[in-house]
N, C-alpha and C positions, 0 to 999 in steps of 0.2 A: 739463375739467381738474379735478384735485382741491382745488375751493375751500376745503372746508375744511382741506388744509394750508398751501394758501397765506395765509388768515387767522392761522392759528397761527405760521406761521412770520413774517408783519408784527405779529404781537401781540407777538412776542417780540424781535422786531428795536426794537419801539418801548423797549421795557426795558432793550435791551443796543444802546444804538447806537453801537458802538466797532469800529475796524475789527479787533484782536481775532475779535470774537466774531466778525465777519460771515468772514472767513477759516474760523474753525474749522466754521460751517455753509453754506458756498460747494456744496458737494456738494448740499444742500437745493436752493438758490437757483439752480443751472445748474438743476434739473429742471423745477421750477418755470415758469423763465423760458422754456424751450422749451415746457412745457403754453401759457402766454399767451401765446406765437407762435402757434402752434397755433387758438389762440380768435380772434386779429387776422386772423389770414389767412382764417377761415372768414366773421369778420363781414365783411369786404373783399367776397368774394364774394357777402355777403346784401345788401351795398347798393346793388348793382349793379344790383340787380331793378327798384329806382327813384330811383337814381342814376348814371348811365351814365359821369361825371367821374368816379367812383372807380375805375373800371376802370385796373388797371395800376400802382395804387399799393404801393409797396413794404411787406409788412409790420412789416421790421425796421427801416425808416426811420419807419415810424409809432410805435415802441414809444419810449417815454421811458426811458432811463437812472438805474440807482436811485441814483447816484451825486449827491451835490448840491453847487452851485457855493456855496461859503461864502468866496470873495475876498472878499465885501463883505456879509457875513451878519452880525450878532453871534450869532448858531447857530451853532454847529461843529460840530455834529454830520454826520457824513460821508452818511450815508445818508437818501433817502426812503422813507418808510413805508408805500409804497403802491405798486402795480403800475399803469400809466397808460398812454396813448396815444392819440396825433391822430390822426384821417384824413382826409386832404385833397390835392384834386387836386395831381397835380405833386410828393407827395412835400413838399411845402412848407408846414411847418406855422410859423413863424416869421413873424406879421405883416410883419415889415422884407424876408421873401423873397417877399412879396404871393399868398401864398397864399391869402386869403381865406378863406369857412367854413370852418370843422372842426368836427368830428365827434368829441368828446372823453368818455373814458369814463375811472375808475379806482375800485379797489379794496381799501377798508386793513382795517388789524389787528380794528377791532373789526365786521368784516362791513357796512360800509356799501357801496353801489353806487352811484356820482356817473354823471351823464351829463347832457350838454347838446351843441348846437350853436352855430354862428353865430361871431361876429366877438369874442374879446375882447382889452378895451386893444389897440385898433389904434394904432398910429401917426399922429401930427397932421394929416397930410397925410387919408389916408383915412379919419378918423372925422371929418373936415372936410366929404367925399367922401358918404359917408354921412348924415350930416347934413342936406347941401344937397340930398340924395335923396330925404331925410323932405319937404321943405317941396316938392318938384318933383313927387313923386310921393303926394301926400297921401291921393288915395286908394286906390293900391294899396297902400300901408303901413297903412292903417285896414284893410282887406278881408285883411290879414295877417294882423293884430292877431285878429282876428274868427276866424280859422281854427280850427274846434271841435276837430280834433285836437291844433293844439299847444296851444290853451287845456286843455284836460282835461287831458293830459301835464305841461303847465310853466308855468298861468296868464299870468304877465304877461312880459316881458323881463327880463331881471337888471339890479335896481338900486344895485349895491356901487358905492360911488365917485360917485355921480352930482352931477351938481354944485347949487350953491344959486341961484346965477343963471343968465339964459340966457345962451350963449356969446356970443361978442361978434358983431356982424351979424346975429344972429338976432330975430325980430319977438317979443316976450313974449306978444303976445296969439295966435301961433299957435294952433289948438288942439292941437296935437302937441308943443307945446314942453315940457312934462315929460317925453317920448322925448326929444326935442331933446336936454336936458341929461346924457343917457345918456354914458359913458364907453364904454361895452361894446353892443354888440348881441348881447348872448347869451341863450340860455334853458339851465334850469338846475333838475335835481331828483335828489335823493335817496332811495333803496330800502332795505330791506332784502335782503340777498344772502340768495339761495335757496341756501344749504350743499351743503342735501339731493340738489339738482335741478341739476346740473353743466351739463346736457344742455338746460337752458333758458335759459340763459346770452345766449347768440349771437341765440336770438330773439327775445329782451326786449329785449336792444340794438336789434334792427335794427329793432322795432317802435318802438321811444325813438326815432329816430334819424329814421325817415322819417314821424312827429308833429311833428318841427319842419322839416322839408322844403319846409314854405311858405318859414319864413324864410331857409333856406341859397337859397331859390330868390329870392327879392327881394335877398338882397344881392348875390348876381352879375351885379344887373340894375344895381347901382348903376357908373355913369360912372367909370375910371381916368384919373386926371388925370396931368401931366407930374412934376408935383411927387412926385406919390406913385411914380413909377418912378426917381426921381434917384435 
Protein backbone atom coordinates (compact mmCIF):
# COMPACT_ATOMS: atom_id res chain seq x y z
CA UNK A 1 0.00 0.00 0.00
CA UNK A 2 0.95 3.46 -0.23
CA UNK A 3 2.09 4.17 3.34
CA UNK A 4 3.23 7.18 2.78
CA UNK A 5 -0.11 8.68 1.71
CA UNK A 6 -1.77 7.02 4.16
CA UNK A 7 0.44 8.92 6.94
CA UNK A 8 -0.10 12.22 5.21
CA UNK A 9 -3.36 11.71 4.74
CA UNK A 10 -3.92 10.71 9.08
CA UNK A 11 -1.37 13.78 9.66
CA UNK A 12 -3.76 15.80 8.14
CA UNK A 13 -6.96 14.39 9.40
CA UNK A 14 -5.28 14.79 12.98
CA UNK A 15 -5.29 18.83 12.01
CA UNK A 16 -8.60 18.88 10.45
CA UNK A 17 -10.91 16.54 12.35
CA UNK A 18 -14.30 17.84 11.23
CA UNK A 19 -16.49 15.97 9.21
CA UNK A 20 -16.18 18.91 6.71
CA UNK A 21 -12.97 18.17 5.71
CA UNK A 22 -13.08 14.34 6.01
CA UNK A 23 -16.17 14.56 3.29
CA UNK A 24 -14.24 16.92 0.99
CA UNK A 25 -11.16 14.16 1.16
CA UNK A 26 -13.44 10.92 1.32
CA UNK A 27 -11.99 10.21 -2.36
CA UNK A 28 -8.49 9.99 -0.48
CA UNK A 29 -9.75 7.76 2.25
CA UNK A 30 -12.01 5.03 -0.06
CA UNK A 31 -8.55 4.45 -1.62
CA UNK A 32 -6.64 4.21 1.08
CA UNK A 33 -9.06 2.12 3.02
CA UNK A 34 -9.20 -0.70 0.09
CA UNK A 35 -4.97 -0.50 -0.09
CA UNK A 36 -5.35 -1.70 4.05
CA UNK A 37 -7.93 -4.34 3.01
CA UNK A 38 -5.64 -5.28 0.85
CA UNK A 39 -2.53 -5.50 3.53
CA UNK A 40 -5.39 -7.46 6.31
CA UNK A 41 -6.13 -9.92 3.90
CA UNK A 42 -2.62 -10.85 2.94
CA UNK A 43 -1.53 -10.66 6.68
CA UNK A 44 -4.65 -13.24 7.29
CA UNK A 45 -3.07 -15.44 5.09
CA UNK A 46 0.74 -15.12 6.52
CA UNK A 47 -0.70 -16.15 9.79
CA UNK A 48 -1.93 -19.10 8.79
CA UNK A 49 1.52 -20.52 8.25
CA UNK A 50 1.50 -20.77 12.13
CA UNK A 51 -1.77 -20.15 13.12
CA UNK A 52 -4.22 -22.33 11.64
CA UNK A 53 -7.44 -20.50 14.10
CA UNK A 54 -6.93 -17.75 11.77
CA UNK A 55 -7.83 -19.39 8.80
CA UNK A 56 -11.20 -18.16 7.52
CA UNK A 57 -11.24 -14.99 9.20
CA UNK A 58 -13.01 -12.10 7.69
CA UNK A 59 -10.81 -9.37 6.55
CA UNK A 60 -13.45 -6.62 6.59
CA UNK A 61 -14.68 -7.74 9.99
CA UNK A 62 -11.13 -7.52 11.28
CA UNK A 63 -10.72 -3.72 10.09
CA UNK A 64 -11.72 -1.18 12.68
CA UNK A 65 -13.98 1.78 11.72
CA UNK A 66 -12.36 5.30 11.52
CA UNK A 67 -15.48 6.59 12.70
CA UNK A 68 -15.33 7.05 16.82
CA UNK A 69 -18.11 6.58 19.32
CA UNK A 70 -18.22 9.96 21.33
CA UNK A 71 -21.80 9.13 23.24
CA UNK A 72 -19.73 9.18 26.15
CA UNK A 73 -16.40 10.89 25.21
CA UNK A 74 -15.76 14.50 26.29
CA UNK A 75 -13.67 14.29 22.67
CA UNK A 76 -16.01 15.02 19.87
CA UNK A 77 -14.02 14.87 17.53
CA UNK A 78 -15.75 12.36 14.86
CA UNK A 79 -12.80 10.70 13.52
CA UNK A 80 -9.69 8.20 14.45
CA UNK A 81 -6.40 8.88 13.43
CA UNK A 82 -5.28 5.93 12.76
CA UNK A 83 -5.90 2.94 10.47
CA UNK A 84 -6.26 -0.35 12.83
CA UNK A 85 -7.38 -3.95 13.04
CA UNK A 86 -7.97 -7.30 15.05
CA UNK A 87 -7.55 -10.57 14.14
CA UNK A 88 -9.05 -13.15 15.83
CA UNK A 89 -10.68 -16.46 15.55
CA UNK A 90 -14.30 -16.49 14.80
CA UNK A 91 -14.29 -12.98 13.50
CA UNK A 92 -14.77 -11.96 17.23
CA UNK A 93 -12.76 -9.41 18.25
CA UNK A 94 -14.92 -7.85 21.28
CA UNK A 95 -13.87 -9.61 24.68
CA UNK A 96 -17.69 -9.74 25.69
CA UNK A 97 -18.17 -11.96 22.12
CA UNK A 98 -15.25 -14.30 23.97
CA UNK A 99 -13.03 -14.17 21.33
CA UNK A 100 -10.06 -14.42 23.05
CA UNK A 101 -6.34 -13.36 21.59
CA UNK A 102 -5.99 -10.88 19.04
CA UNK A 103 -3.79 -10.03 16.96
CA UNK A 104 -3.83 -6.09 16.78
CA UNK A 105 -1.85 -3.78 14.57
CA UNK A 106 -2.33 0.09 13.60
CA UNK A 107 -1.03 2.90 11.90
CA UNK A 108 -1.12 6.85 12.60
CA UNK A 109 -0.25 10.26 11.11
CA UNK A 110 3.11 10.68 12.53
CA UNK A 111 4.46 7.00 10.92
CA UNK A 112 4.35 5.08 14.10
CA UNK A 113 3.68 1.15 13.67
CA UNK A 114 1.78 -0.48 17.13
CA UNK A 115 1.55 -4.07 17.24
CA UNK A 116 0.79 -6.48 19.92
CA UNK A 117 -1.10 -9.69 20.77
CA UNK A 118 -2.98 -11.53 23.61
CA UNK A 119 -5.95 -10.60 25.84
CA UNK A 120 -6.74 -6.79 26.51
CA UNK A 121 -9.12 -5.51 29.38
CA UNK A 122 -11.05 -8.75 29.38
CA UNK A 123 -14.03 -8.90 31.02
CA UNK A 124 -14.24 -9.82 35.11
CA UNK A 125 -15.33 -13.17 34.51
CA UNK A 126 -12.33 -14.02 32.19
CA UNK A 127 -9.51 -12.16 33.54
CA UNK A 128 -10.73 -13.86 36.71
CA UNK A 129 -10.28 -17.12 34.34
CA UNK A 130 -7.02 -16.15 33.48
CA UNK A 131 -5.69 -15.34 36.49
CA UNK A 132 -6.64 -18.64 38.25
CA UNK A 133 -4.63 -20.00 35.16
CA UNK A 134 -1.51 -18.08 36.21
CA UNK A 135 -1.48 -19.75 39.87
CA UNK A 136 -2.88 -23.47 38.08
CA UNK A 137 -0.52 -23.40 35.60
CA UNK A 138 2.62 -21.65 37.06
CA UNK A 139 4.92 -23.08 35.30
CA UNK A 140 3.90 -23.00 31.89
CA UNK A 141 3.25 -19.22 32.40
CA UNK A 142 6.98 -18.80 33.69
CA UNK A 143 8.39 -21.05 30.45
CA UNK A 144 6.07 -18.30 28.52
CA UNK A 145 7.35 -15.60 30.18
CA UNK A 146 10.84 -17.07 29.22
CA UNK A 147 10.02 -17.39 25.42
CA UNK A 148 13.23 -15.67 23.83
CA UNK A 149 11.16 -14.67 20.85
CA UNK A 150 8.41 -12.60 22.48
CA UNK A 151 10.96 -11.51 25.04
CA UNK A 152 13.40 -9.76 22.24
CA UNK A 153 9.95 -8.48 20.33
CA UNK A 154 7.92 -7.09 23.43
CA UNK A 155 10.08 -7.80 26.76
CA UNK A 156 7.65 -8.05 29.57
CA UNK A 157 3.41 -8.20 29.33
CA UNK A 158 1.76 -4.78 29.18
CA UNK A 159 1.37 -3.16 32.50
CA UNK A 160 -1.16 -0.13 31.86
CA UNK A 161 -3.71 -0.24 34.62
CA UNK A 162 -2.22 -2.78 36.75
CA UNK A 163 -3.37 -2.89 39.99
CA UNK A 164 -1.64 -1.93 43.53
CA UNK A 165 -2.82 -4.90 45.53
CA UNK A 166 -3.28 -8.31 44.83
CA UNK A 167 -6.87 -9.14 43.79
CA UNK A 168 -9.00 -10.36 46.14
CA UNK A 169 -8.49 -14.43 46.69
CA UNK A 170 -5.21 -14.21 45.46
CA UNK A 171 -2.04 -15.58 47.68
CA UNK A 172 0.54 -12.07 47.87
CA UNK A 173 3.32 -14.29 48.39
CA UNK A 174 2.67 -15.89 45.03
CA UNK A 175 5.69 -15.60 43.02
CA UNK A 176 3.55 -14.45 39.87
CA UNK A 177 1.48 -12.29 41.76
CA UNK A 178 2.86 -8.97 40.09
CA UNK A 179 1.28 -10.94 36.54
CA UNK A 180 -1.37 -11.72 38.93
CA UNK A 181 -2.33 -7.93 39.30
CA UNK A 182 -2.27 -7.54 35.37
CA UNK A 183 -5.57 -6.06 34.05
CA UNK A 184 -4.51 -6.97 30.42
CA UNK A 185 -2.56 -9.92 29.21
CA UNK A 186 -1.11 -8.32 26.26
CA UNK A 187 2.25 -7.61 24.78
CA UNK A 188 2.82 -4.51 23.03
CA UNK A 189 5.66 -2.57 20.82
CA UNK A 190 6.25 0.22 18.83
CA UNK A 191 8.10 0.78 15.21
CA UNK A 192 9.03 3.02 13.04
CA UNK A 193 6.87 2.62 9.75
CA UNK A 194 9.08 1.72 6.90
CA UNK A 195 7.52 4.53 4.26
CA UNK A 196 9.91 3.53 1.84
CA UNK A 197 9.46 -0.23 2.04
CA UNK A 198 5.47 -0.77 1.47
CA UNK A 199 6.27 -4.40 0.33
CA UNK A 200 7.65 -5.15 3.96
CA UNK A 201 4.88 -4.26 5.77
CA UNK A 202 2.77 -7.69 5.93
CA UNK A 203 6.19 -9.37 6.87
CA UNK A 204 7.19 -7.48 9.84
CA UNK A 205 3.66 -8.04 11.02
CA UNK A 206 3.58 -11.65 10.60
CA UNK A 207 7.03 -11.87 12.06
CA UNK A 208 5.58 -9.40 15.36
CA UNK A 209 2.83 -11.59 15.52
CA UNK A 210 3.99 -15.15 15.55
CA UNK A 211 6.95 -13.71 18.44
CA UNK A 212 4.22 -13.66 20.74
CA UNK A 213 2.46 -16.90 19.57
CA UNK A 214 3.73 -18.43 22.78
CA UNK A 215 1.31 -16.16 24.61
CA UNK A 216 -1.85 -16.34 22.09
CA UNK A 217 -0.97 -20.02 22.69
CA UNK A 218 -1.19 -20.27 26.66
CA UNK A 219 -4.08 -18.16 26.70
CA UNK A 220 -6.29 -20.63 24.73
CA UNK A 221 -5.20 -22.98 27.05
CA UNK A 222 -6.80 -21.10 29.84
CA UNK A 223 -10.35 -22.84 31.18
CA UNK A 224 -13.84 -21.04 30.05
CA UNK A 225 -15.93 -20.85 32.78
CA UNK A 226 -19.99 -20.77 32.94
CA UNK A 227 -19.86 -17.33 34.02
CA UNK A 228 -17.84 -16.04 31.45
CA UNK A 229 -20.41 -17.37 28.64
CA UNK A 230 -23.68 -15.85 30.35
Amino acid sequence: MHLRDLTQFLSELSENNTRPWFIMNKPRYDILREEFLAVVTELIRELTTFDRQIAGVDPKKAMFRINRDIRFSNDKTPYKTRFSAGITPNNKRRPSEGGGSTYYFQIDGNGTLGLGAGEYLPPAARLKAIREHVVNDAPGFAKMLKNKHLRATYGDLLDEDKLQRPPKGFDPAHPHIEHIKLKSFFVWTELPLKVNDPDELVPRLARGFEDAFALVTWLRGVPHTNEENE
